[in-house]
C-alpha positions in Angstrom: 0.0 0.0 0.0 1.7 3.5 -0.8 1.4 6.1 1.8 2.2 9.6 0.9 5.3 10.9 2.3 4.1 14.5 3.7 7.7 15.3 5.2 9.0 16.0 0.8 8.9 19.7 0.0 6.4 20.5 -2.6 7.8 21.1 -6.3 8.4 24.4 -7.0 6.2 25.0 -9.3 3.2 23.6 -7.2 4.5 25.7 -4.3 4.5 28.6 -6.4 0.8 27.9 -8.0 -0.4 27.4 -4.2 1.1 30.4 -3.1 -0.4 32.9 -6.1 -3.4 31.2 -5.1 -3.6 31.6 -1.5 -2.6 35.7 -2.2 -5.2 35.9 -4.5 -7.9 34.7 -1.8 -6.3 36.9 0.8 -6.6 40.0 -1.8 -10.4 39.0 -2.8 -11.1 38.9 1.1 -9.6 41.7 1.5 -11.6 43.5 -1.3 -14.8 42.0 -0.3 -14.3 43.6 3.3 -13.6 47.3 1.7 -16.6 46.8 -0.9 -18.8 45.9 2.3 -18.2 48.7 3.9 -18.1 50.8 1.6 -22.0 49.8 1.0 -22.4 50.0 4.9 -21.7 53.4 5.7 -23.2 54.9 2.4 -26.5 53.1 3.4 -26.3 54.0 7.1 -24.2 57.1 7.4 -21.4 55.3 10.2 -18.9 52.6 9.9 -19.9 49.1 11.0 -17.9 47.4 14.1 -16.9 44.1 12.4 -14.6 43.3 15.1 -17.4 43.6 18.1 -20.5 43.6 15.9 -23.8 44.6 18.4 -26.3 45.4 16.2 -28.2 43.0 13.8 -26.8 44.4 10.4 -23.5 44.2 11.7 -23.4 41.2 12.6 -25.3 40.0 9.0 -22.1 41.9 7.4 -19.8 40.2 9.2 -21.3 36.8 8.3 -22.2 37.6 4.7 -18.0 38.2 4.5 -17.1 34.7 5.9 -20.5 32.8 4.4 -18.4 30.9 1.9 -18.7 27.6 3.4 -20.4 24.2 2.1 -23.5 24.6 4.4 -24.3 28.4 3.7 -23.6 27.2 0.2 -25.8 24.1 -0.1 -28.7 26.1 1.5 -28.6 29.3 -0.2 -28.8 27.4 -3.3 -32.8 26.8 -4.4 -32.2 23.6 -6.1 -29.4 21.7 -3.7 -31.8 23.0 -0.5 -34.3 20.9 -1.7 -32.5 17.9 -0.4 -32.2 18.8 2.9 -35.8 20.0 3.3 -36.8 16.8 2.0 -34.5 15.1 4.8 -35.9 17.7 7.5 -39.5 18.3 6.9 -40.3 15.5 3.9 -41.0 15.8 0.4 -44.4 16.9 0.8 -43.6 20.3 1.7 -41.6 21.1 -2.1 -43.3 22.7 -4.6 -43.0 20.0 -7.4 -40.0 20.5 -9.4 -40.9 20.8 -13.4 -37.7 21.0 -14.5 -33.8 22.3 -14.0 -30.9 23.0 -15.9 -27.8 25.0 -16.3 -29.3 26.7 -19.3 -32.9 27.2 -20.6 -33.2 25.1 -24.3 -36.3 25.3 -26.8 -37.0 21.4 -26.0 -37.5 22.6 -22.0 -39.7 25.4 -23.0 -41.6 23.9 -24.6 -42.4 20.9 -22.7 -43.7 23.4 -20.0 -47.1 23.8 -18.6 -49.4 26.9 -19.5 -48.3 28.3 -15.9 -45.0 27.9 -13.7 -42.3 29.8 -11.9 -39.0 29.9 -13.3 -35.7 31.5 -11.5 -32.2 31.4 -11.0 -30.8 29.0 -8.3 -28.1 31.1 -7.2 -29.1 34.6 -5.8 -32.0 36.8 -5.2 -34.6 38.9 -7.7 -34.3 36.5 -10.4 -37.2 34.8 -10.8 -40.1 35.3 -13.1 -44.1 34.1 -12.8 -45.5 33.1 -15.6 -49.2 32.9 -15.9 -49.9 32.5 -19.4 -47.1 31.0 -21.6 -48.5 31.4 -25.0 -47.9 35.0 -24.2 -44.9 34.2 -23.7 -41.8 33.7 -26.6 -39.0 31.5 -25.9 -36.9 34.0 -26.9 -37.7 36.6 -24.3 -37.4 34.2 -21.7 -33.8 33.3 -22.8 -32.6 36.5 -23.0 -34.0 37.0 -19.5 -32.9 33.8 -18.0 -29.5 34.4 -19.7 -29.2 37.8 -18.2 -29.7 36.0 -14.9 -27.0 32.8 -15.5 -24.1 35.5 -16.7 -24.5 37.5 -13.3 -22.6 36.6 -10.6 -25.0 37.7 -7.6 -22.2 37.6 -4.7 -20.3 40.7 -6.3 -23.4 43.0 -6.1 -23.2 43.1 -2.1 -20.2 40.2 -1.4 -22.6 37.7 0.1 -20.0 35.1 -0.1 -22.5 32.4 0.2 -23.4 33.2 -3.5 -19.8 33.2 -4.9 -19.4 29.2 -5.8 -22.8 28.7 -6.7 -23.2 27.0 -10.5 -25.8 28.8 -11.4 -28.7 26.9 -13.1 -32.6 27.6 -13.6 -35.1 26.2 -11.2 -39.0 25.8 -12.7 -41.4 25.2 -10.1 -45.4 24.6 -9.6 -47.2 27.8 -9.5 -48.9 27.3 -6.8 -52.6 29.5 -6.7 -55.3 29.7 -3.9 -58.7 29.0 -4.8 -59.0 32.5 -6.2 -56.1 32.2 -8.5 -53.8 34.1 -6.5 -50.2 33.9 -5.2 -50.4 32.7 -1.5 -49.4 34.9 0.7 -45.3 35.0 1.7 -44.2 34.2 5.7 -40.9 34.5 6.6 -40.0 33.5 9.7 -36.5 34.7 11.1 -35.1 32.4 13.7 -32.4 33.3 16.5 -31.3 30.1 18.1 -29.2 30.3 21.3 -28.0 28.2 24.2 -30.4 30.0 26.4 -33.4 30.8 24.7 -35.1 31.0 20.6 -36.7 33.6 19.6 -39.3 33.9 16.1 -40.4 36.9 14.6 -42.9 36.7 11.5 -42.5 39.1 8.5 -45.5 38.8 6.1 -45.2 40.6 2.5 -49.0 41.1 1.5 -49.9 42.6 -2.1 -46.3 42.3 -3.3 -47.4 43.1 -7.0 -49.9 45.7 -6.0 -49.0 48.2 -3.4 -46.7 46.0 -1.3 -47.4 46.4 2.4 -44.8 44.4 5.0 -45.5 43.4 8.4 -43.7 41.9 11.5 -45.8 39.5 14.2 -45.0 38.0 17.4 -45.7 34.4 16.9 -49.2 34.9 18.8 -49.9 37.2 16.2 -48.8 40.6 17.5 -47.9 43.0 14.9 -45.2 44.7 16.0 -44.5 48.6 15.9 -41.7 47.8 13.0 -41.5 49.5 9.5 -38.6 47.9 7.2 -38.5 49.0 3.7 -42.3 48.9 2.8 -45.2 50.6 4.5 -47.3 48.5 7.1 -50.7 47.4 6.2 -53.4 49.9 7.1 -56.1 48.2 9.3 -58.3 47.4 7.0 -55.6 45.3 5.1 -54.0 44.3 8.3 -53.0 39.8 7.1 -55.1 37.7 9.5 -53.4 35.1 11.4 -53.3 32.0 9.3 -55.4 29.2 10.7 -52.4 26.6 10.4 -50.0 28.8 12.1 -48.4 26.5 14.8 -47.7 24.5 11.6 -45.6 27.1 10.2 -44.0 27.7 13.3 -43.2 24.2 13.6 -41.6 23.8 10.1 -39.6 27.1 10.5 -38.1 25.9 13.9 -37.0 22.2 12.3 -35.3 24.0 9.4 -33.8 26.5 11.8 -32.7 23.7 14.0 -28.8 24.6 14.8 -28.7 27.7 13.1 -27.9 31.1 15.4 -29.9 32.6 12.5 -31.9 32.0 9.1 -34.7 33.7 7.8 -37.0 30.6 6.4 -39.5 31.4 4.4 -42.8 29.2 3.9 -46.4 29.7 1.6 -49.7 28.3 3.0 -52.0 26.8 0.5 -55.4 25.0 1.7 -54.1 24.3 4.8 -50.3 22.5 3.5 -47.1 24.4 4.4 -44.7 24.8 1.2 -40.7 25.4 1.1 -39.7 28.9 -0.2 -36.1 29.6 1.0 -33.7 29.7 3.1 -31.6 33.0 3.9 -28.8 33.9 6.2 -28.2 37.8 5.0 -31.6 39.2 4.3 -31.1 42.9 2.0 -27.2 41.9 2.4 -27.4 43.5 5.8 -28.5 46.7 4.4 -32.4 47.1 5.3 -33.2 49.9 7.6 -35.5 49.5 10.4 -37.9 51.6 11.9 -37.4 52.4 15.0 -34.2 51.8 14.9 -33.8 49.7 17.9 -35.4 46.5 16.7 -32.1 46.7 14.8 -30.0 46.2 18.4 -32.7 43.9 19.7 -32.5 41.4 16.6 -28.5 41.9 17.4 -29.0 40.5 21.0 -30.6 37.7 20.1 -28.0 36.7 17.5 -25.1 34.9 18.4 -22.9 35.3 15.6 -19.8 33.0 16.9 -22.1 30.2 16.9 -23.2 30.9 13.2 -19.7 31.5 12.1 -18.8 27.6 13.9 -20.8 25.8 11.3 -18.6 24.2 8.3 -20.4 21.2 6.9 -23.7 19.4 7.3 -22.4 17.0 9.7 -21.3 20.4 12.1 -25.2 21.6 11.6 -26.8 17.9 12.3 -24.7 17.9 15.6 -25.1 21.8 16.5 -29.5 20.6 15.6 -29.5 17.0 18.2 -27.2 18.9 21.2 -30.8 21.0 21.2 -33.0 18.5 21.0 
């Protein structure tokens, strides 16, 4: 049996290859930390504390800098997540899968149905509904799906998680309620801790139509919170969704051994459905309102415990050490 000798020095030439690699990595991490805050203080007016983070988008800039590891990876992707949702929650909460691939093709358009969602597996705001297709050309969609597969989403905000992503296109169910609409959206961001979990409920209502965004306790108190989009008017205000302790209850399995993750869930005739899974919500960047919901979300973060996680087998054994 041979066994590798790890006492020889390397060739040169190797030694040299690993060297310009290992300064090229230092220099991109080195960039990506300048680019960050760069974005951070135009967007907030003051520098960020990377190196004692307090507040919630600090610490999401911290982590969105040091993100580029399998796990973040696997689960930021929409089409490897699938897998462990499956393992987590069962296959019954996917939307059916119509089809993937690294490119879209004439053969895969047109074995589509009349209606499905198509997007991009590796970033955010690349996705497209499509309600009718015969009013639809394949050649629109492939310059628009095209346009998504050349971009490489991590260098817009240097979300690292993003940056080894092979990008490929994700087509999905649309999935309607009985009055042919889009179900409505709940994201549920989870802080897990050694001491205590906490859940707080985001829910995007009218998101093609004068997009309203509220924040719930999870026994349905909407808290005094403005990020980004108004708040519902009374009259609008989302009603408390009759399966709601399901919801919960999917959210906290996928969160399970996660400091953070924003999991995000539809609710369709009474069945909870996957939507994603997202460790740097806006890139760190969203503005709250008051600002200190900002230093509360912060406080129930525990970044060093996010920042520990390196492989699936790390989260599996961070997830039964809670149970």
């Amino acid at each position: 049996m041979f066994v590798a000798d790890n006492t020889l020095p390397l060739p040169l030439p190797l030694l040299r290859t690993r060297q310009r690699c290992s300064e090229a990595f230092r220099r991109l991490k080195r960039s990506d930390r300048r680019e960050a805050l760069r974005q951070f203080e135009k967007r907030f007016g003051r520098t960020p504390s990377l190196k004692a983070p307090r507040t919630w988008s600090e610490k999401l800039t911290c982590l969105k800098l040091d993100a580029d590891r399998p796990i973040f990876r696997d689960l930021a992707d929409k089409l490897a997540v699938r897998d462990f949702v499956a393992q987590r929650l069962g296959q019954q909460h996917l939307i059916p899968l119509l089809a993937s691939n690294p490119v879209l093709t004439r053969d895969m358009f047109e074995a589509l149905p009349e209606q499905f969602v198509i997007k991009g597996n590796h970033g955010s705001a690349m996705n497209r509904i499509v309600t009718d297709k015969s009013a639809l050309s394949f050649d629109e969609l492939k310059r628009q799906t095209d346009g998504w597969l050349s971009r490489n989403f991590y260098m817009g905000s240097r979300e690292t998680q993003y940056r080894n992503i092979a990008p490929q296109l994700v087509v999905e169910q649309l999935m309607l309620d009985d009055g042919g609409n889009i179900p409505a959206d709940y994201k549920f961001h989870c802080f897990n801790s050694a001491e205590q979990s906490h859940c707080i409920i985001q829910v995007d209502s009218d998101r093609f139509n004068g997009h309203c965004r509220d924040y719930f306790t999870t026994d349905w108190q909407r808290l005094p919170l403005k990020v980004k989009y108004a708040n519902s008017s009374a009259s609008r205000l989302p009603t408390r969704p009759d399966n709601l302790e399901a919801l919960i209850e999917c959210a906290k399995n996928l969160s399970q051994g996660f400091a953070y993750v924003r999991v995000d869930l539809y609710s369709l005739q009474g069945q909870v459905y996957f939507g994603e899974m997202t460790f740097t919500p806006g890139s760190g960047f969203e503005r709250f309102e008051p600002s200190h919901f900002d230093e509360q979300w912060g406080e129930y973060f525990d970044l060093e415990h996010q920042l520990s996680l390196h492989t699936r087998e790390d989260l599996e054994r961070a997830r039964l050490a809670q149970l």
